[in-house]
Structures are given as C-alpha cells and as structure tokens.
C-alpha positions in Angstrom: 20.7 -48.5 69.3 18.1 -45.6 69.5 20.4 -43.6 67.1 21.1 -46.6 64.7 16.7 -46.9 64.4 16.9 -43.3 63.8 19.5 -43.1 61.5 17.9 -46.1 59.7 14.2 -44.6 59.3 15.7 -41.2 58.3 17.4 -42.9 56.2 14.0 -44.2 54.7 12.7 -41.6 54.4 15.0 -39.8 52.4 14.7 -43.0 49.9 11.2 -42.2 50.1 11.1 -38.6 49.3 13.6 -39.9 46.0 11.3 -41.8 44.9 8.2 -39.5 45.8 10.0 -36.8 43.5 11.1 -39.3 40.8 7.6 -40.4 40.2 6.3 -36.8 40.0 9.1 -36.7 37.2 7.5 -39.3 35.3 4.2 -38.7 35.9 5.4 -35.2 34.1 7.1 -36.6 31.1 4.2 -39.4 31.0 1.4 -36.6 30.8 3.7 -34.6 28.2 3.7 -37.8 25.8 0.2 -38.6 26.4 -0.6 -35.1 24.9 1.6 -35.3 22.4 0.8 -39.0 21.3 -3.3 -37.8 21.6 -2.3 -34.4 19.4 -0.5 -36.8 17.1 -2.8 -39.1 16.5 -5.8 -36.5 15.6 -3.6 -35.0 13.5 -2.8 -38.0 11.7 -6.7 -38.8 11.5 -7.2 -35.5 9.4 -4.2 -36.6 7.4 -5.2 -39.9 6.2 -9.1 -39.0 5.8 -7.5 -37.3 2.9 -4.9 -39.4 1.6 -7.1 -41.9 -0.8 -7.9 -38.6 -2.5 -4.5 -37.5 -3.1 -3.6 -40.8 -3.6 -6.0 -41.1 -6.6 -4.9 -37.2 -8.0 -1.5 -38.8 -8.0 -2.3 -41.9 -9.9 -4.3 -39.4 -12.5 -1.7 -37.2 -12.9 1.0 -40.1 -13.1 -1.4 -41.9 -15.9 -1.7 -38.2 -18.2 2.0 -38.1 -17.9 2.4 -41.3 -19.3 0.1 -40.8 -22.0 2.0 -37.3 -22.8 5.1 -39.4 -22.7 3.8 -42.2 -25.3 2.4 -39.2 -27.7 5.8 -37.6 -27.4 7.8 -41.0 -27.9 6.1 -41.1 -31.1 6.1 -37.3 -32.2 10.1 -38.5 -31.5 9.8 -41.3 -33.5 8.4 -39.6 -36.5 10.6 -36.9 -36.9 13.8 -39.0 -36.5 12.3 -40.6 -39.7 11.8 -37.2 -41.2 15.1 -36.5 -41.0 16.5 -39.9 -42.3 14.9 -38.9 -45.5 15.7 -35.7 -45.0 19.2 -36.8 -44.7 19.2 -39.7 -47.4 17.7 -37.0 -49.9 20.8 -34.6 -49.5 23.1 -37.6 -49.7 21.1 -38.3 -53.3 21.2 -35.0 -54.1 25.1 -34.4 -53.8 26.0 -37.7 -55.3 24.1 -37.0 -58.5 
C-alpha cells in the first residue's frame, strides 16, 4: 500500500514538473509575441502618421496623369484628323 501511495505521488509529481516546464514554454513564446506584437504596433504608428500624406501625393500625381492623359487624347485626336486630310488630299491629288 506504502509503495502504491509512493508510486502514486511520484507519479504527481512528475505530472507536475510537465506542466511546470510546459508553462515556462509558454510563458517564453508568450513574452516573444508580446515583443513582437508591441515592436509591431509602434512600427505601424510611424507608418500610418504618414500615410494621409502619401495618400494625398498619390491622389496628386494620379489627378496630373489624368490631365496629361486628356491633353494627349486630344493631341491624338487632332492629328488623326491631320492625316485624314492629309490622306483625302493625296487621294484628290492622284485622281485628278
């Protein structure tokens, strides 16, 4: 019976000292993500304290590039009718 009790509490205490190192564990891997959550999230402060401004560059530059686009549309535009006349005048000028 003595043996059995024995057996038993070292048996507990082994469960014990499992557990006892598996909380360590997670305390470790807890602490690592804590850092790494904490170095995240300052990081991501600097990052967005800057973002409406390069947010607004973006929408400048988008906005000159669509007026570039429009002033070339038309440039297009205007010499595609250049060279219909240019084209209906050497049609003329062959035929007569």
């Amino acid at each position: 019976m003595v043996v059995w009790v024995v057996g038993f509490n070292v048996a507990i205490a082994l469960l014990n000292c499992y557990l006892f190192w598996k909380i360590i564990q997670w305390r470790r891997c807890l602490r690592c993500t804590h850092y790494t959550l904490t170095r995240t999230e300052r990081q991501m402060r600097r990052i967005l304290t800057t973002a409406p401004r390069v947010i607004h560059q973006g929408q400048q530059g988008a906005q000159q590039t669509r007026l570039a686009y429009a002033r070339l549309q038309s440039q297009i535009q205007q010499l595609q009718q250049l060279l219909s006349l240019l084209i209906l005048v050497r049609k003329l000028w062959y035929r007569y």
